[in-house]
N, C-alpha and C positions, 0 to 999 in steps of 0.2 A: 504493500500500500504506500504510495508516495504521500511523502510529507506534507506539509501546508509550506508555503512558500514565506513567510515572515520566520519559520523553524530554522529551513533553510539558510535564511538570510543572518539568523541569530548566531547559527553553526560555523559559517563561512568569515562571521565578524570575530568571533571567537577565536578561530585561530590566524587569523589577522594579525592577530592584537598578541598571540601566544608566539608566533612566529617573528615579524616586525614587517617592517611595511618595505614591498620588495621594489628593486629596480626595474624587474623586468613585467613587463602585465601580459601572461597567457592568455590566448585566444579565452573569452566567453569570461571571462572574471575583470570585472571592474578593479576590485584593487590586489595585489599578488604580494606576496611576503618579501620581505625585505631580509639578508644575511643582518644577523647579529656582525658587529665590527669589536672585536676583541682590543684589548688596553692591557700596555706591557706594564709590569709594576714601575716604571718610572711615571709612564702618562698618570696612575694612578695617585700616583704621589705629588706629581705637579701640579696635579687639577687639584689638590684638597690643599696644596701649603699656598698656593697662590691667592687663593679664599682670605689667608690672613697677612690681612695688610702691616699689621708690627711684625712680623717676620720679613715679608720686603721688605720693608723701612731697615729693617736691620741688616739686611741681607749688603740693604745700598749703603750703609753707613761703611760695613767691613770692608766694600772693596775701596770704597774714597780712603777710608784710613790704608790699605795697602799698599793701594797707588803713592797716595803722601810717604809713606815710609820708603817703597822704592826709588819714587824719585825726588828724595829727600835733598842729593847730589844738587840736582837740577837749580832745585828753590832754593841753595849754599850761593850757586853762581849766581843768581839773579840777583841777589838781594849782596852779594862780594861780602859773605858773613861766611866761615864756619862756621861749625857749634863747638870752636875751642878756644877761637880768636877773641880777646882781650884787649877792648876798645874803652882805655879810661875815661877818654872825651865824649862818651855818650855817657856819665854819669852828670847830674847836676852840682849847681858851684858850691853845693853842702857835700857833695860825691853819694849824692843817694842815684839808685836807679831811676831814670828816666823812663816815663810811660811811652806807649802807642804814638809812632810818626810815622812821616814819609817814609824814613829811613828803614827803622825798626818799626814791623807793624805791628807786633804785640811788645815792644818795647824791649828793655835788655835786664839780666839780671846784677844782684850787688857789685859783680867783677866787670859788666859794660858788655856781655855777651848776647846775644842775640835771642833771644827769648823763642821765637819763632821758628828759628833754626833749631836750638834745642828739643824744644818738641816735636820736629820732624824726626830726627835723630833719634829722641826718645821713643819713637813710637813703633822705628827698624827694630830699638834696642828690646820693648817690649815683648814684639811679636815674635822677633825670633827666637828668643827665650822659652816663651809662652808655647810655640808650634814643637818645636823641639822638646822639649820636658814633655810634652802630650803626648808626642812622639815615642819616648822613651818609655813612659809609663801605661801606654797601651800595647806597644812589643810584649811587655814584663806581664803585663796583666790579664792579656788575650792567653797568652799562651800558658800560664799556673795558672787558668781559670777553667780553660777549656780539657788540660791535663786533668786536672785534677776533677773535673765533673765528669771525665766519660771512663776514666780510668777508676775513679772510686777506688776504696779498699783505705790501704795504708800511703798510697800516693794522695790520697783524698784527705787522708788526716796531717800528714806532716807539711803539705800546703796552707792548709785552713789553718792549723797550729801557728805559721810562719806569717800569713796575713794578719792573725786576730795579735802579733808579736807588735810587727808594724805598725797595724793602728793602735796598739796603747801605747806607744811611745808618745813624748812629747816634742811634736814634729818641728813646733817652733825654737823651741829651745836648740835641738840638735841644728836646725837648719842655722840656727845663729853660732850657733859653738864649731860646725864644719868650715861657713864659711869665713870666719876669722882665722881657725885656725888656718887654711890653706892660702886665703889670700893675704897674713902676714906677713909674706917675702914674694918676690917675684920668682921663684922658684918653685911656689905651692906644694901638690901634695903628690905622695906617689913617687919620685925620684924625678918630677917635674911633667911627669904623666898629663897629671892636672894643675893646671896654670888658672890665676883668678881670673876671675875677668867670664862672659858670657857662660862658657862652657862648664865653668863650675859649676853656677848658680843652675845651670839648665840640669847636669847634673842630681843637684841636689833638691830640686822640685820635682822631677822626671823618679827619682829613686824612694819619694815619699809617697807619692801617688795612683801607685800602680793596685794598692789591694783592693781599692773600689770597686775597678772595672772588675778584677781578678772575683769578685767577689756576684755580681754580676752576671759576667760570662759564666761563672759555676754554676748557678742557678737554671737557668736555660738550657746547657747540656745536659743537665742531668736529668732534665724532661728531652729534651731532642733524642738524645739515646734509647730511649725507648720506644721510639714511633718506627712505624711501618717501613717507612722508604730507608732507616736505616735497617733493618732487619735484611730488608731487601736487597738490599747493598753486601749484607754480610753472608747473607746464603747466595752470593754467587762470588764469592771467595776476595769480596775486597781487603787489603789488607785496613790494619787499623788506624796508619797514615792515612792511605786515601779516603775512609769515613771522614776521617776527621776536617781533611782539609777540604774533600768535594761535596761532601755534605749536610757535616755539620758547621762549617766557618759559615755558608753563604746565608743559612738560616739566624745567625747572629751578629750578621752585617748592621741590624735597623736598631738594635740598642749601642752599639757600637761607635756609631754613629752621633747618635744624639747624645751619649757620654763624651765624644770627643770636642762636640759645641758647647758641652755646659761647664765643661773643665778647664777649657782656653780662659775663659775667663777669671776664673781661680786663680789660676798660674798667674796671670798677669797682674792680679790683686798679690797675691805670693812676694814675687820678683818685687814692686812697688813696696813691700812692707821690710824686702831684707833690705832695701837702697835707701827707702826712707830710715831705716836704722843703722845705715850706714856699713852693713857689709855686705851689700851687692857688687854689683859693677862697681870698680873704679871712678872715679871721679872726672877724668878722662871722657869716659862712657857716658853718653846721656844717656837719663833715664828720668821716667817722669819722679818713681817716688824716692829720688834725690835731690830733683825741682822744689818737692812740696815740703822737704825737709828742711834744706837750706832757705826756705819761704816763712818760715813760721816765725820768726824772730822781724822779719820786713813787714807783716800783712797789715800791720796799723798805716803807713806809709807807703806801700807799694804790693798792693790787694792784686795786679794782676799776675806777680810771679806765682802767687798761688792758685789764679781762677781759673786761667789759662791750662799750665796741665789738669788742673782738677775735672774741667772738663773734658778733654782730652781721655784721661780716664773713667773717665763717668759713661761716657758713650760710647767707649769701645766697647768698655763690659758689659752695658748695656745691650748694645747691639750684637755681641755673641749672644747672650741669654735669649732676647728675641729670636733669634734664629734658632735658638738650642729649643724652644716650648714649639715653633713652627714645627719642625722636622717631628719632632718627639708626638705633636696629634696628627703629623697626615702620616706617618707612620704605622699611628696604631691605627687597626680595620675598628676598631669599635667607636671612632670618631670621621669616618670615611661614610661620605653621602652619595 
């Protein structure tokens, strides 16, 4: 018995709508199914972070600060300023620092140095500290995290033992106690291994940091290890290397990730707290939080040696963190529309 034609028309709607609405229109069908278009996890991830306009904003802060740090060189020649040259005659006829001119556009510091220039300088000095320490502490922490969450057992414990060691230390204290002791001579530490100056401090940020993630990535393999497509992998004889690295590393790429944005920031707050307390970089070395150090005693009389980095720091870290909370919900599928 044939149908009634509105049935018909209900049936045909239906999987219209089930299938998607098509390119091509066969003979005797008004409207014809459309192929679903598939999206790679990156489309899916640019479509939901682009949604959040403070994670642009941040995204466009970091690269402006990159650029400034790069072509830090550049805005030295322009301006016929290093950030080490010692220009007395831009102090006033009391020899205090002179504000924002022609000359100097955010003005110079108590020794007649370029203010402006310095915090480009500071901001190479910052970052490459910063990127490197994250660097270093993600090598150390990916890999005792990952060991020790698919290996379990007694590799499982004497890791976890090592990290819970790490973090009850008092990271400040040693971080002040390392870097005086080593950058006490220009010989440093090690048999001159370690020299002061960048590489230390990145060092010793890079070597406090690492149990987080370590701590982290365990968590997650030790649920990854159990699912299916690993099983599957192991019943056609992969070794435990290649689990590990073909398929459990890429499923722990997206925390990975967003731990590496939320910790640049840190580091760089880090680095600003040994400089401001005066054993980071060198003095040589610009750096913001040896700007705001040497600023504390001028801010009654000369407020922009301090406002100038302060900002300068303010919206870098800022502007990681934005980006770090972007990445971290179009990441997660439970905040993806």
């Amino acid at each position: 018995m044939r149908q009634p034609r509105d049935v018909e028309a209900y049936i045909k709607a239906e999987q219209a709508e089930a299938i998607g609405e098509g390119n091509e229109t066969p003979p005797g069908d008004e409207q014809a199914p459309k192929e679903i278009a598939g999206r790679s996890p990156w489309e899916l991830f640019w479509r939901q972070f682009k949604r959040d306009r403070w994670a642009i904003a941040g995204v466009v802060i970091v690269i402006i600060m990159i650029l400034l740090a790069i072509f830090a060189p550049v805005f030295a020649k322009i301006t016929h300023h290093g950030p080490n040259d010692v220009n007395l005659k831009a102090l006033d006829e009391y020899g205090l620092p002179s504000g924002p001119s022609s000359e100097y556009w955010l003005g110079v510091d108590k020794t007649g140095r370029d203010l402006f220039v310095r915090i480009l300088y500071g901001a190479r000095t910052s970052l490459i500290i910063a990127f490197f320490a994250t660097g270093l502490a993600l090598v150390i922490g990916v890999i005792a995290g990952m060991v020790a969450g698919f290996y379990r057992g007694k590799v499982d414990t004497v890791i976890s033992r090592t990290t819970d060691v790490v973090l009850s230390l008092p990271i400040l204290l040693l971080a002040l106690g390392l870097a005086a002791a080593c950058g006490a001579n220009k010989e440093g530490c090690l048999g001159g291994f370690i020299k002061p100056g960048l590489m230390l401090v990145s060092l010793i940020i890079g070597l406090f940091s690492w149990p987080y993630i370590a701590r982290i990535i365990r968590g997650q393999v030790l649920s990854l290890r159990e699912k299916e497509f690993v099983e599957a992998s192991r019943s056609l004889g992969s070794s435990n290397f290649r689990i590990i690295l073909r398929e459990v590393l890429p499923n722990v790429a997206a925390p990975i990730i967003v731990f590496t944005t939320l910790i640049i920031p840190s580091n760089i707050l880090f680095e600003a707290g040994l400089s401001f307390l005066g054993v980071g970089v060198p003095d040589s070395t610009p750096s913001w939080g040896a700007m705001l150090s040497s600023a504390g005693d001028a801010f009654t009389y000369a407020a922009w040696l301090m406002i100038f980095p302060g900002l300068a720091l303010f919206m870098t870290t800022l502007a990681f963190n934005l980006v770090g909370d972007g990445m971290r919900d179009a990441l997660d599928p439970r905040t993806s529309g």
